[in-house]
C-alpha positions as CSV (number, residue, x, y, z in Angstrom):
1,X,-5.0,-18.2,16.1
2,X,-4.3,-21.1,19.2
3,X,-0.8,-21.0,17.9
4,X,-0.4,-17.0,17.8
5,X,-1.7,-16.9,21.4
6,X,0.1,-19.8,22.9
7,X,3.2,-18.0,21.6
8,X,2.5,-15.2,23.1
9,X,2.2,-17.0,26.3
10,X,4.8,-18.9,26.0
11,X,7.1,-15.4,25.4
12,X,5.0,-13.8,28.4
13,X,6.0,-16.9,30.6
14,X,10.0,-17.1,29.8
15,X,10.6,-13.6,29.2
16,X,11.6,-13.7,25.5
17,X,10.3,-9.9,25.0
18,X,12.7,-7.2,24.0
19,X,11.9,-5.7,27.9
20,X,15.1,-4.4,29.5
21,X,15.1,-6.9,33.0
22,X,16.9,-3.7,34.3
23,X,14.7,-0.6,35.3
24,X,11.2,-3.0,34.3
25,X,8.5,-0.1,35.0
26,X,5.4,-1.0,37.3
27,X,3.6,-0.6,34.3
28,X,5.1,-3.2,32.3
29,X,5.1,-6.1,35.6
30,X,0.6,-5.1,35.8
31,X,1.1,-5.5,31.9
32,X,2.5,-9.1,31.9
33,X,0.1,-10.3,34.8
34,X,-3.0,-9.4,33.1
35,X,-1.9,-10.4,29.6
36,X,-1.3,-14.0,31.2
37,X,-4.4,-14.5,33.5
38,X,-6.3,-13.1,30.5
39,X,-4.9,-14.8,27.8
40,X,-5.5,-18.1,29.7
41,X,-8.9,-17.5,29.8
42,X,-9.4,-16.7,26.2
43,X,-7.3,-19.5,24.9
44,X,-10.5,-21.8,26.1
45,X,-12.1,-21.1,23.7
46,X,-9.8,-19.8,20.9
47,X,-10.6,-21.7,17.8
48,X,-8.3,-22.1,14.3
49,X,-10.5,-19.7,12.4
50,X,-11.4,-16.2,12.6
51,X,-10.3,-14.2,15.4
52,X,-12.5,-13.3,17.8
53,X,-13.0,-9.7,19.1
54,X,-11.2,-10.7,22.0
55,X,-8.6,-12.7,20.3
56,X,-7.9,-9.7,18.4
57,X,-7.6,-6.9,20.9
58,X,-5.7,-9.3,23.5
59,X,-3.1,-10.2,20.8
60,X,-2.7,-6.2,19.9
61,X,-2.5,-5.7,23.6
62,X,0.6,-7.8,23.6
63,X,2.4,-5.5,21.4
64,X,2.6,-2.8,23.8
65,X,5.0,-5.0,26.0
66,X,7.1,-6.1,23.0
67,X,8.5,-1.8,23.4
68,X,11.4,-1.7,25.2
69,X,11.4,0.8,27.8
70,X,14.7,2.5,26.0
71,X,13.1,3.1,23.1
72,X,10.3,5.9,24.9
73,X,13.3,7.9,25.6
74,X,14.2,8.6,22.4
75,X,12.7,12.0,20.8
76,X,11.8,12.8,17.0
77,X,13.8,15.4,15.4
78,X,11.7,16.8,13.4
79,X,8.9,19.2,14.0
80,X,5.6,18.9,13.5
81,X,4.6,20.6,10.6
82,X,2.3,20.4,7.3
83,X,5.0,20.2,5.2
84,X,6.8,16.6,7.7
85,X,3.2,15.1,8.0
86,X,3.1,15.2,4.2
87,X,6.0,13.8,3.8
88,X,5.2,11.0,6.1
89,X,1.7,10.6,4.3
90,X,3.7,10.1,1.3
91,X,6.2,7.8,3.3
92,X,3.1,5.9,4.1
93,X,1.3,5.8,1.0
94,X,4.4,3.7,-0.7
95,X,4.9,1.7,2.2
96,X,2.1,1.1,4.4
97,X,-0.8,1.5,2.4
98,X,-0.7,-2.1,1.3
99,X,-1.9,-3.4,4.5
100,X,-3.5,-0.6,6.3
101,X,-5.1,1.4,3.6
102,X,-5.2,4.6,1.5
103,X,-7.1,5.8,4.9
104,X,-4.7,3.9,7.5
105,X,-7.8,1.9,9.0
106,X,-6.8,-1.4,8.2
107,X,-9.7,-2.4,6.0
108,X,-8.2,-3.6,2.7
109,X,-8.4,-7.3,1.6
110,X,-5.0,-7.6,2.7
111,X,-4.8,-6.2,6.3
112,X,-8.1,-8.0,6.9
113,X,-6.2,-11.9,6.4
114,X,-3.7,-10.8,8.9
115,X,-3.6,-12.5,12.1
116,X,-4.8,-10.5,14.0
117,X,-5.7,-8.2,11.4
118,X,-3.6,-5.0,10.3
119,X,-4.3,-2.5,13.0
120,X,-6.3,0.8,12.6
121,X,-3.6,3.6,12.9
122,X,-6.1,6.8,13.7
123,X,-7.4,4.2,16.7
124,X,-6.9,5.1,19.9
125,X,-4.6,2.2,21.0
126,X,-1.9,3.0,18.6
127,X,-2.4,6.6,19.6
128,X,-0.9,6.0,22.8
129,X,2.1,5.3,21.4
130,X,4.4,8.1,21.7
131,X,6.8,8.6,18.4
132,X,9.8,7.5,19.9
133,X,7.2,4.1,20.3
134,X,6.1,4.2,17.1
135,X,9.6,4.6,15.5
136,X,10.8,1.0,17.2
137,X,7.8,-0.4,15.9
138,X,8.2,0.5,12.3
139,X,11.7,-0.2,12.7
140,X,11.8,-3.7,14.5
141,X,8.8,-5.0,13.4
142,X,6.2,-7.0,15.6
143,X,7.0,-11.1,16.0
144,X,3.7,-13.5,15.9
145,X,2.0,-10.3,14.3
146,X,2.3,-9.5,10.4
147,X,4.0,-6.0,11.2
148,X,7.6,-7.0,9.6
149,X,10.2,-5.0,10.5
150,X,11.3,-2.0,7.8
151,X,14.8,-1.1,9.1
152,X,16.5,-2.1,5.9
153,X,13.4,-0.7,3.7
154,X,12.4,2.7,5.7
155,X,15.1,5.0,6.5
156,X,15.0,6.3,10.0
157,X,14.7,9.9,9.3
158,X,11.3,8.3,7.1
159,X,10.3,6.7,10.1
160,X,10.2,9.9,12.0
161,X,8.1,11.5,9.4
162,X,6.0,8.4,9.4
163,X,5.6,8.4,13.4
164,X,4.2,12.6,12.5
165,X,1.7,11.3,9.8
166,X,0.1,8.6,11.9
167,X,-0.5,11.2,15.2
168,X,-2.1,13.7,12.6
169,X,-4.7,11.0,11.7
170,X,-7.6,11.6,14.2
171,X,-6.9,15.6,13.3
172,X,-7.7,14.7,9.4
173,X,-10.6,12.2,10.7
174,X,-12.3,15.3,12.5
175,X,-11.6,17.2,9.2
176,X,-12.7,15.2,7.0
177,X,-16.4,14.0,9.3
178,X,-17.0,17.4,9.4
179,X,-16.8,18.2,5.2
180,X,-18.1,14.9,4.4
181,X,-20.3,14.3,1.4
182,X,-23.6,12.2,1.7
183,X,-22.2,9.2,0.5
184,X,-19.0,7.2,1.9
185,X,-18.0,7.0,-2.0
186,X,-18.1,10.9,-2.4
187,X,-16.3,11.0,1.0
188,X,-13.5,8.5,-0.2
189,X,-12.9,10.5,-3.8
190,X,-13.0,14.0,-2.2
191,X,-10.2,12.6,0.2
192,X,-7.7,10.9,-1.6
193,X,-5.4,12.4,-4.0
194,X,-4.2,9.9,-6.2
195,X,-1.4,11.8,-7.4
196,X,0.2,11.2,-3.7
197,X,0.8,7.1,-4.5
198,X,4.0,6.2,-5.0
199,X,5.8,2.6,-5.3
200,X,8.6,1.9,-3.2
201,X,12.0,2.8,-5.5
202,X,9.4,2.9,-8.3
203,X,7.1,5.1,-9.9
204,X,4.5,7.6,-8.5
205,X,1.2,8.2,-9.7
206,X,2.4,12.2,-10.1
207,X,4.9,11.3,-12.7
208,X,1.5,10.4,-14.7
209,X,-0.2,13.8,-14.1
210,X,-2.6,14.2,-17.2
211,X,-2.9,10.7,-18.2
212,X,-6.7,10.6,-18.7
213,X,-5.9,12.8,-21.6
214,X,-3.7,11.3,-23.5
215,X,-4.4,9.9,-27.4
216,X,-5.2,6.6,-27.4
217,X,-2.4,3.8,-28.8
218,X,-4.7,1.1,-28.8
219,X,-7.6,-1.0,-27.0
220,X,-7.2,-4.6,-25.7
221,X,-9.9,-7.3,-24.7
222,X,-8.2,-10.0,-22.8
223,X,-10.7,-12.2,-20.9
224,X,-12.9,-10.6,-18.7
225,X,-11.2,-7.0,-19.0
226,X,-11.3,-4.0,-21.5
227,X,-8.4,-1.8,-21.7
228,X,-7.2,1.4,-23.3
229,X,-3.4,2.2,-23.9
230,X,-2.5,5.9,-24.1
231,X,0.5,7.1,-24.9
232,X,2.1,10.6,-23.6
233,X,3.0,12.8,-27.0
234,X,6.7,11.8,-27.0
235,X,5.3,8.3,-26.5
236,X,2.8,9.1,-29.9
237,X,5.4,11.1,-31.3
238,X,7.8,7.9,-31.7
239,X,5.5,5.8,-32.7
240,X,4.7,8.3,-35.9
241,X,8.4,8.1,-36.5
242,X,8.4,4.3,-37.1
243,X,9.9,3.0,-33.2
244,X,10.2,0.3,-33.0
245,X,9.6,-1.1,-36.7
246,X,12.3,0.8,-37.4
247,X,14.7,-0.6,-35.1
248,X,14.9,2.4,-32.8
249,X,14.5,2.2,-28.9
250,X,12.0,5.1,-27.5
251,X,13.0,8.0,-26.5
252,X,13.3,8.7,-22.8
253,X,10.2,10.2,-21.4
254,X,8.0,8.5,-23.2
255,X,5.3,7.4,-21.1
256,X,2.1,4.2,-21.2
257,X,-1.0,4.2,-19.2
258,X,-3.3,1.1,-19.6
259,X,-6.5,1.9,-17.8
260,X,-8.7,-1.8,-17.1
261,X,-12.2,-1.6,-17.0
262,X,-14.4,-5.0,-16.3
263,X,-15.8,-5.5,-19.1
264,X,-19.6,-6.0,-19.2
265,X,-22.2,-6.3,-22.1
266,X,-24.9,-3.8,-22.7
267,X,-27.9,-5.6,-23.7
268,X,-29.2,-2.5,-24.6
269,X,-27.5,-1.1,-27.5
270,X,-27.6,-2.9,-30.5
271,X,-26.1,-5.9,-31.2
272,X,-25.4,-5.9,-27.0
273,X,-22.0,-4.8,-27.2
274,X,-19.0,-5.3,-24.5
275,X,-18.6,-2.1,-23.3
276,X,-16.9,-1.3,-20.0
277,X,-18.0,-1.6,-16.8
278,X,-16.5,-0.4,-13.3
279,X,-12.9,0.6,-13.5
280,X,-10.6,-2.3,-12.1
281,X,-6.9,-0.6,-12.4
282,X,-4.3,1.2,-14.3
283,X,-1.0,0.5,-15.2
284,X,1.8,2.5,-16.0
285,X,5.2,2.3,-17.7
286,X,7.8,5.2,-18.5
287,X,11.1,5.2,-20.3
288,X,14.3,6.3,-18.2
289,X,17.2,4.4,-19.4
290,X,19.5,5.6,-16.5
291,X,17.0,5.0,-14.0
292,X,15.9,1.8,-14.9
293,X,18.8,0.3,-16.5
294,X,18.5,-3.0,-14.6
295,X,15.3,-3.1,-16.7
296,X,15.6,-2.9,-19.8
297,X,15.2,1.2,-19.2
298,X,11.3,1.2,-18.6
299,X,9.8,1.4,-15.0
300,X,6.9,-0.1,-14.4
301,X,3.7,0.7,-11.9
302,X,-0.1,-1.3,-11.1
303,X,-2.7,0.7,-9.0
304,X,-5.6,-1.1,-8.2
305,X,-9.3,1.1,-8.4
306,X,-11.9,0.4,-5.8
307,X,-14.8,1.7,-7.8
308,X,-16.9,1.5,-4.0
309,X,-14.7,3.6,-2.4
310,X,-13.4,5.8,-5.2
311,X,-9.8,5.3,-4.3
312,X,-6.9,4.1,-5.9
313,X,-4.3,1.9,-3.9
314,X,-0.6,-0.2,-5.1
315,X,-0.9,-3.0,-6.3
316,X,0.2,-6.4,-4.7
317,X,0.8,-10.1,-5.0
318,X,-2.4,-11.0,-3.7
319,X,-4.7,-9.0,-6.7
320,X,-5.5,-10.9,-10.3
321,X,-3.0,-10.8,-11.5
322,X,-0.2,-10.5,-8.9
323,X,1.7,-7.4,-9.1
324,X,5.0,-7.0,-7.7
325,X,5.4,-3.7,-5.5
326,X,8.8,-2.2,-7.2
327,X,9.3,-0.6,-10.8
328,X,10.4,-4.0,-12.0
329,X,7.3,-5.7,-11.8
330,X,6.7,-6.0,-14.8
331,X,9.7,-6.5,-16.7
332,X,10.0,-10.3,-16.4
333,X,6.5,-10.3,-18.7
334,X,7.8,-7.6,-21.4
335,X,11.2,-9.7,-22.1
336,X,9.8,-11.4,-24.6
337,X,9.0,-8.6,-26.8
338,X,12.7,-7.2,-25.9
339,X,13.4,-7.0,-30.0
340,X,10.7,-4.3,-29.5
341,X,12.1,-2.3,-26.8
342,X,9.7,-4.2,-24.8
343,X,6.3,-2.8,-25.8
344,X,3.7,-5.0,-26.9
345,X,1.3,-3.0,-28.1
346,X,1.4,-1.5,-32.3
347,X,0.3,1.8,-32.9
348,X,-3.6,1.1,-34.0
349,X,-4.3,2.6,-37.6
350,X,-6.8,5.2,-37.8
């Protein structure tokens, strides 16, 4: 944290922010002074662990003079409607969730190692961003920070609808406190729709609609976690037919979910069984030759399940076992059953 802050300084001191030195508001020369003097107090006693409180909320301070004045001048072009704050949820949900959550506080395992940690969007700092402020953020990225920037990843008319979703925030967080359940787990499940996940250029969880009905292929033990493999009908359907014995490549649309459960022995039954326990994920694969012809035609998709909070969330390289965030992520581990048009698991006998 010494050497976030110190850099910080040092950029505060030498003037290596993105500030225009023409036109330098008032507001931004108060900004500087009392970022300095106050960051040179709480250096003292800034230590390499945990952030402070402090630490924290000084460091976020800093962002707000990383803006250039230009970019408030700018306006968003779309209006603010249901239908562009969806859009921007969605936007978010593929992109953003990662770090700041399902909920855009911040509070998944990932925002939390940040230094300083991923910011809550529906908090009132980042509210006082205007869009145009918003949109050079997403789009530039913040330096010393783990904000990256997403101008090659996050198109700018996404950005836009991205800048709409995150002022709508404390509108849903009224709605939302004043429906809630009696439990934060009730509150979590009645507020998410999991059909709205999507991976970046991947899959989304829509594409999957259904799922939880689907006949069962096979079930897997592998260490500490039970799984089921289900199998859409076109997916059974081929099977039936002999694919891939038989040489033949599934059809297209033929789709694989692979729910994870921990798995967990009942003493009680007899015999004390593994059985599962809380759901951990649940993995998805679907066959578009065209759309994922750089692998091998399937696409692939990981969402994690926090049984706590009833919510589902993407995948990433920090879970066990690391997930890549793109359709592809797991087609490096299904090349070695290529001669099988890369499906490992048989059709189970009944």
């Amino acid at each position: 944290m010494f050497e976030v802050m110190r850099g910080i300084v040092g950029r505060l001191c030498v003037g290596d922010l993105s500030v225009s030195n023409r036109g330098t508001s008032l507001k931004h020369k108060l900004m500087f002074s009392v970022l300095g003097v106050s960051l040179g107090v709480f250096l003292q006693g800034c230590s390499a662990g945990k952030p402070s409180a402090g630490e924290t909320g000084l460091a976020n301070a800093a962002k707000d003079v990383t803006i250039p004045l230009e970019a408030g001048k700018m306006k968003n072009p779309l209006p603010e409607t249901d239908e562009i704050v969806s859009q921007g949820q969605e936007v978010f949900l593929g992109e953003c969730a990662q770090c700041h959550g399902a909920e855009a506080r911040g509070d998944t395992t990932v925002g939390r190692n940040m230094t300083p940690p991923a910011m809550d969007l529906s908090s009132s700092h980042v509210q006082h961003w205007s869009d145009a402020e918003l949109f050079w953020i997403i789009q530039n990225g913040v330096r010393l920070t783990g904000m990256p920037a997403w101008k090659s990843t996050i198109s700018a008319n996404d950005t836009w609808k991205l800048a709409r979703y995150i002022h709508s925030l404390p509108k849903a967080g009224a709605a939302t406190a004043s429906t809630a359940g009696s439990t934060q787990a009730q509150t979590a499940t009645s507020s998410q729709d999991k059909y709205s996940l999507k991976i970046p250029n991947g899959l989304a969880f829509s594409e999957f609609r259904g799922y939880e009905g689907w006949s069962v292929i096979s079930i897997s033990h592998n260490g500490g976690a039970l799984a089921a493999i289900l199998g859409n009908p076109e997916m059974i359907d081929a099977f039936k037919a002999g694919i891939p014995s038989n040489g033949k490549a599934f059809p297209d649309g033929a789709k694989m979910a692979k729910v994870h459960w921990t798995a967990k022995v009942d003493a009680t039954e007899p015999g004390a069984p593994t059985v599962p326990g809380p759901q951990h994920d649940v993995d998805f694969m679907l066959k578009d030759s065209k759309r994922f012809a750089d692998s091998g035609g399937w696409g692939y998709g990981a969402f994690e399940y926090d049984a706590a909070t009833g919510a589902f969330r993407l995948a990433n390289l920090g879970d066990k076992p690391p997930q890549g965030n793109d359709a592809k992520c797991g087609f490096a581990c299904h090349t070695s059953v290529k001669n099988k048009d890369y499906v490992f698991t048989a059709y189970g006998h009944r």
